[in-house]
C-alpha positions as CSV (number, residue, x, y, z in Angstrom):
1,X,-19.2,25.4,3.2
2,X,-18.0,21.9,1.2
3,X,-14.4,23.0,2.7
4,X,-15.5,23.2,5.7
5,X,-17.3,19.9,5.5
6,X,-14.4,18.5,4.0
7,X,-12.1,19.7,6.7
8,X,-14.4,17.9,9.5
9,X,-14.7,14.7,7.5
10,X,-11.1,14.6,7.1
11,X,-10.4,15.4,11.2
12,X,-13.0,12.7,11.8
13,X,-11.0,10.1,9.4
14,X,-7.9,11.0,11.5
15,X,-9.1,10.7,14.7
16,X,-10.6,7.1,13.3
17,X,-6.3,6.4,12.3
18,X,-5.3,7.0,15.9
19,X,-8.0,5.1,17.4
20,X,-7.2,2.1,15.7
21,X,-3.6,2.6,15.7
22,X,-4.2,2.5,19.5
23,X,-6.0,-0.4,19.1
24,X,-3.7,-3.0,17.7
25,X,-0.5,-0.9,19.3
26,X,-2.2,-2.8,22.7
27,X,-2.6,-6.1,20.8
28,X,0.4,-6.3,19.0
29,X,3.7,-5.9,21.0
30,X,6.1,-5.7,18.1
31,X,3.9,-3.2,16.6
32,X,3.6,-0.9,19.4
33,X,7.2,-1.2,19.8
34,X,8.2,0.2,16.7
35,X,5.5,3.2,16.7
36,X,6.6,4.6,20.2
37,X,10.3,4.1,19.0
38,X,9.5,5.9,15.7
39,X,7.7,8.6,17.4
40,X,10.7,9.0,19.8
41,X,13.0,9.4,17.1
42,X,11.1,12.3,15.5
43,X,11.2,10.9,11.8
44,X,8.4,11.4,9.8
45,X,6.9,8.2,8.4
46,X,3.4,7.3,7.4
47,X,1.4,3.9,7.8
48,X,0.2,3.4,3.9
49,X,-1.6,0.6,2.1
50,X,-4.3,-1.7,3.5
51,X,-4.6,-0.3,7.4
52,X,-5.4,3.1,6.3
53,X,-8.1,1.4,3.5
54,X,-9.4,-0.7,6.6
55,X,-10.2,2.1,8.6
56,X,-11.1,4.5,5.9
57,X,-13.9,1.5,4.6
58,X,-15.7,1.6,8.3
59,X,-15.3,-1.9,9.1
60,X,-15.2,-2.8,12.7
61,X,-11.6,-2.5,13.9
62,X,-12.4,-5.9,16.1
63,X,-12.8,-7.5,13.4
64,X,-9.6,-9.1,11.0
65,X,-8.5,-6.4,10.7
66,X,-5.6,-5.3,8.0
67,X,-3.3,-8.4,6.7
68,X,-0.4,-6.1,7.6
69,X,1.2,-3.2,8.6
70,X,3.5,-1.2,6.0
71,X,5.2,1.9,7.2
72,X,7.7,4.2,5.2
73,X,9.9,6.0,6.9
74,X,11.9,9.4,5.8
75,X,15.4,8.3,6.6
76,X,18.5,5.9,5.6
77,X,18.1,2.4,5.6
78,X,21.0,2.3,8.0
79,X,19.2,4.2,9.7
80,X,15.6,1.8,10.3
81,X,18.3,-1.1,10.8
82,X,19.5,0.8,14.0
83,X,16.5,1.3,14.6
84,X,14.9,-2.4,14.4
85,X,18.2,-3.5,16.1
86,X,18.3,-1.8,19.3
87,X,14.7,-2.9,19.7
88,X,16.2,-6.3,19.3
89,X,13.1,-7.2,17.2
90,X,13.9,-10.7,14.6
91,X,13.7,-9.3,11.5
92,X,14.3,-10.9,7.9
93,X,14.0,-8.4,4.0
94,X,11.1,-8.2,2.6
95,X,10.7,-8.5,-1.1
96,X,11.4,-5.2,-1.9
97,X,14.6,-4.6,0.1
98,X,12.7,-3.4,3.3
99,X,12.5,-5.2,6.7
100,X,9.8,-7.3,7.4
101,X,9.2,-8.1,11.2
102,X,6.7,-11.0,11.9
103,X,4.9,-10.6,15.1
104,X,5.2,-12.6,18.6
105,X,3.4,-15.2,19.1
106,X,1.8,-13.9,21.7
107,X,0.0,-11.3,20.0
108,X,-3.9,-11.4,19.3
109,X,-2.9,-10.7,15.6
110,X,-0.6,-13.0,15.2
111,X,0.4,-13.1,11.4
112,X,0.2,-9.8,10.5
113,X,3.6,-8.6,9.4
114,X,5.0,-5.3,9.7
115,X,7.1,-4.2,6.3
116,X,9.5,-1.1,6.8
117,X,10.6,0.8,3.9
118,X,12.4,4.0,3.7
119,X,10.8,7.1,1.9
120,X,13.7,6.6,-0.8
121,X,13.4,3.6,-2.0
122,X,9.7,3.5,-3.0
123,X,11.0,2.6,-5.9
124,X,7.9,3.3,-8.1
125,X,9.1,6.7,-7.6
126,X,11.7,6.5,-10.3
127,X,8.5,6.4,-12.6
128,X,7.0,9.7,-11.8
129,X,11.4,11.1,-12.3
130,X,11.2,9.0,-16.0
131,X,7.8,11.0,-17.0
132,X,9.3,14.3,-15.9
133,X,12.8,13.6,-16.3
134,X,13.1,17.5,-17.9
135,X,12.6,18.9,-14.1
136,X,15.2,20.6,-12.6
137,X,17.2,18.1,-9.9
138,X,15.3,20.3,-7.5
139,X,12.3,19.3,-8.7
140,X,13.3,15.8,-9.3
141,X,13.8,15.6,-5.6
142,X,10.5,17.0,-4.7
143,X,8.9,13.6,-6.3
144,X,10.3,11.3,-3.4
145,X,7.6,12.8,-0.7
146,X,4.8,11.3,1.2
147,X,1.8,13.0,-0.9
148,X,3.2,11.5,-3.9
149,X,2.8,7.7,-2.9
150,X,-0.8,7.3,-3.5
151,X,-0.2,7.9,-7.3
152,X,3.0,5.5,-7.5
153,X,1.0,2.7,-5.5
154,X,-0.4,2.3,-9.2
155,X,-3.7,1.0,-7.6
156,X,-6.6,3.5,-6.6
157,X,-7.3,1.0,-3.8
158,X,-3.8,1.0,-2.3
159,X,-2.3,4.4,-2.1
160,X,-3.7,5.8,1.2
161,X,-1.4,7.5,3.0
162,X,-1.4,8.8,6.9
163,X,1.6,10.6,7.9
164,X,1.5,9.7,11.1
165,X,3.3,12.7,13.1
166,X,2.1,15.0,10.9
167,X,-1.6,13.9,11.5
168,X,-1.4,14.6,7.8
169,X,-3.9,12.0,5.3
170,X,-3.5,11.6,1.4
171,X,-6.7,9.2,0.7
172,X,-8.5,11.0,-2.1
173,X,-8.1,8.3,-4.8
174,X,-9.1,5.4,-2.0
175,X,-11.9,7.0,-0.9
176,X,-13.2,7.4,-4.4
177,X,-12.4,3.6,-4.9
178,X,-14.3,2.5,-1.7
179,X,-17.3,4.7,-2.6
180,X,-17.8,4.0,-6.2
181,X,-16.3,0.2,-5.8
182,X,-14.4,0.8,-8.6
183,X,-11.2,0.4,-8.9
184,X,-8.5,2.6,-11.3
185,X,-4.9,2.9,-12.0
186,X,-3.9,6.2,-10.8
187,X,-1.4,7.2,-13.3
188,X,-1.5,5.4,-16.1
189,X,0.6,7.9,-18.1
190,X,3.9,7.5,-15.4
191,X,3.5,3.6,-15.2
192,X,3.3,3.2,-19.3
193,X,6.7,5.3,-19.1
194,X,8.3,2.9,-16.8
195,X,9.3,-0.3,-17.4
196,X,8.1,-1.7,-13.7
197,X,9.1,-4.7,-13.2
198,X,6.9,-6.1,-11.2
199,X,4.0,-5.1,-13.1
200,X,2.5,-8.9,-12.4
201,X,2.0,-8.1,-8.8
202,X,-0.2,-5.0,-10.2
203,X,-2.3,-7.8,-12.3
204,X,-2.3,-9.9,-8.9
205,X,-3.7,-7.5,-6.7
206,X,-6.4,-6.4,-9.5
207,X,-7.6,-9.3,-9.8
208,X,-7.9,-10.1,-6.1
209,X,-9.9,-6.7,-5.7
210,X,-12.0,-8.1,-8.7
211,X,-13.0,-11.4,-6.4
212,X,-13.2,-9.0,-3.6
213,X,-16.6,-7.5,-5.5
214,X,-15.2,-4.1,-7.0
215,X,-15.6,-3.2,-11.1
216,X,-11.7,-2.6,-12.8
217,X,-11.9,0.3,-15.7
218,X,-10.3,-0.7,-18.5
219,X,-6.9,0.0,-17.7
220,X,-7.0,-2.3,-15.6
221,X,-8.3,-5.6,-17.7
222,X,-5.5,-4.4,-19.7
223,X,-2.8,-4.4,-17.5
224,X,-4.2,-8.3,-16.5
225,X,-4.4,-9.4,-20.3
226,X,-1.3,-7.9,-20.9
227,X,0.7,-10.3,-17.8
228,X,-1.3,-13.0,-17.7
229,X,-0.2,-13.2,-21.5
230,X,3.5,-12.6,-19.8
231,X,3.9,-14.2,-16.6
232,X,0.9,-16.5,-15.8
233,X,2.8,-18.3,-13.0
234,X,3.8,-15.7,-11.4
235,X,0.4,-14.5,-10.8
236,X,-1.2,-17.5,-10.1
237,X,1.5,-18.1,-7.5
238,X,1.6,-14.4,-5.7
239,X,-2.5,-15.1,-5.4
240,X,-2.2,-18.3,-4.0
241,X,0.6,-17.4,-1.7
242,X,-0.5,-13.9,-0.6
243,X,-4.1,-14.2,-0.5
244,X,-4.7,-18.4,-1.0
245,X,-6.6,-17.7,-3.9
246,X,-6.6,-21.1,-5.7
247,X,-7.4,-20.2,-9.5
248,X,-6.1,-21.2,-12.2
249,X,-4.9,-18.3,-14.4
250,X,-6.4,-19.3,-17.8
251,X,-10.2,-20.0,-16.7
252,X,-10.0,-16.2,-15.4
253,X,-8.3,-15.3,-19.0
254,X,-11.4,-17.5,-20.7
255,X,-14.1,-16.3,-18.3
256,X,-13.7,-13.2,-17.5
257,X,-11.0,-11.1,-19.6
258,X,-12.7,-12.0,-22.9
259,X,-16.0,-10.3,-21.6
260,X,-13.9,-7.5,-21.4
261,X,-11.4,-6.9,-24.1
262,X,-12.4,-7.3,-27.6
C-alpha cells in the first residue's frame, strides 16, 4: 500500500514539474526556446536545483518564482554550444564553465538566468570517483548519471533532480529537507574526501537557508566555522552578490556559530 501511495505522490509531483515548466516556458522566451530545442534533439537532461525545490515546496507558481533555471544536459560541451548557437541566443560562461543565458527583456521574469552544464562536468562528481576510487572504470563511469546529483549537490536542499524526458524525479533528500526544515549535507563522507574547492559557496548557501528559517545539523555549522575561519570575504561577498544579503561575516561567527560549536 505505502508503494503505491508513494507511486501516486510521486506522479502528482511530476505532473506539478510539467505544469510549471509550461508556465514560465510561456513567460520566458529564451527559456522556452531552449526546452523545445532540447526536447527536439532527444538528449536527456534534467532541470535541477531551486525550480524543482520551488515546485516540490507548493508555493504558488505566480508567485517569484525560482531565481533561475539550471539544466544539465548528457552530451559534449561542443555539443550545447551548437546548440545555444543556432538558437542565436547571447550567451556568456558561467562560473563553473557552463553557459549562462540571461533572459530578454521582454520576459515577465526578467532576471532569471538559465545555467547549462553538461552531465560530465558536474564536477563534484570527481568526489564520489575519489571515495570509491577501487571501482572498476566501469563502475567509475556509472557515477557521472543523473540519480547521482542530488548527493554531489552537497546540500539536502539543492539536489532535486527532474529528468525531464524521462519524466524521471530524484527529490528524496529535498523533500525530507522541506518537510522537516532541516537542512543536511548529503554525503559528508565523499565531500571530506575531496578537496572541493569551492567549499565557501557550500558555507554561503547554508547560511542563506539558515536566514531563510531552516535548522543546519551539525555538519553543517562545521562546514561554516571551518570557511568563515578560511575565506570570510568570499562568503560575505557570494551572499551579498547572489542573494543581497548584507551581513557581515564575524557578527554571524559571534552570534550564531558559538551557540553552536563548543
Amino acid at each position: 500500500m505505502y508503494g503505491l501511495f508513494a507511486y501516486i505522490i510521486n506522479m502528482f509531483e511530476k505532473k506539478k514539474l510539467n505544469n510549471a515548466l509550461k508556465y514560465y516556458r510561456h513567460h520566458q522566451e529564451y527559456l522556452n526556446k531552449i526546452i523545445g530545442a532540447l526536447n527536439e534533439s532527444k538528449l536527456d537532461y534534467a532541470i535541477v536545483g531551486g525550480f524543482v525545490k520551488y515546485v516540490l515546496s507548493g508555493d504558488d507558481i505566480i508567485d517569484s518564482g525560482p531565481r533561475d533555471f539550471d539544466i544539465v544536459v548528457n552530451c559534449t560541451d561542443e555539443a550545447i554550444l551548437l546548440l545555444v548557437e543556432s538558437l542565436e541566443l547571447p550567451y556568456t560562461r558561467n562560473d563553473f564553465g557552463g553557459i549562462k543565458i540571461k533572459p530578454s527583456e521582454n520576459d515577465t521574469f526578467a532576471g532569471k538566468d538559465i545555467d547549462i552544464w553538461t552531465l560530465e562536468s558536474h564536477k563534484p562528481f570527481e568526489a564520489l570517483e575519489s571515495l570509491y576510487k577501487s571501482f572498476s572504470p566501469y563502475k567509475l563511469k556509472a557515477i557521472r548519471v543523473f540519480s547521482n546529483i542530488p548527493t554531489t549537490a552537497w546540500i539536502s536542499l539543492d539536489g532535486a533532480t527532474w529528468v525531464v524526458n524521462q519524466n524521471k524525479l530524484y527529490s528524496k533528500n529535498t523533500k525530507k529537507s522541506l518537510k522537516t526544515k532541516t537542512v543536511f549535507i548529503t554525503n559528508m563522507k565523499a565531500l571530506n574526501s575531496y578537496k572541493y574547492e569551492n567549499r565557501f559557496m557550500i558555507a554561503s548557501k547554508l547560511i542563506k537557508y539558515y536566514y531563510l528559517g531552516y535548522d543546519l545539523n551539525i555538519d553543517c555549522w562545521r562546514i561554516i566555522k571551518d570557511e568563515l575561519g578560511r575565506e570570510p570575504d568570499k562568503i560575505e561577498d557570494f551572499l551579498n552578490s547572489h542573494y543581497n544579503y548584507q551581513i557581515s561575516w564575524q557578527s554571524f561567527i559571534d552570534e550564531k556559530i558559538m551557540q553552536k560549536i563548543s
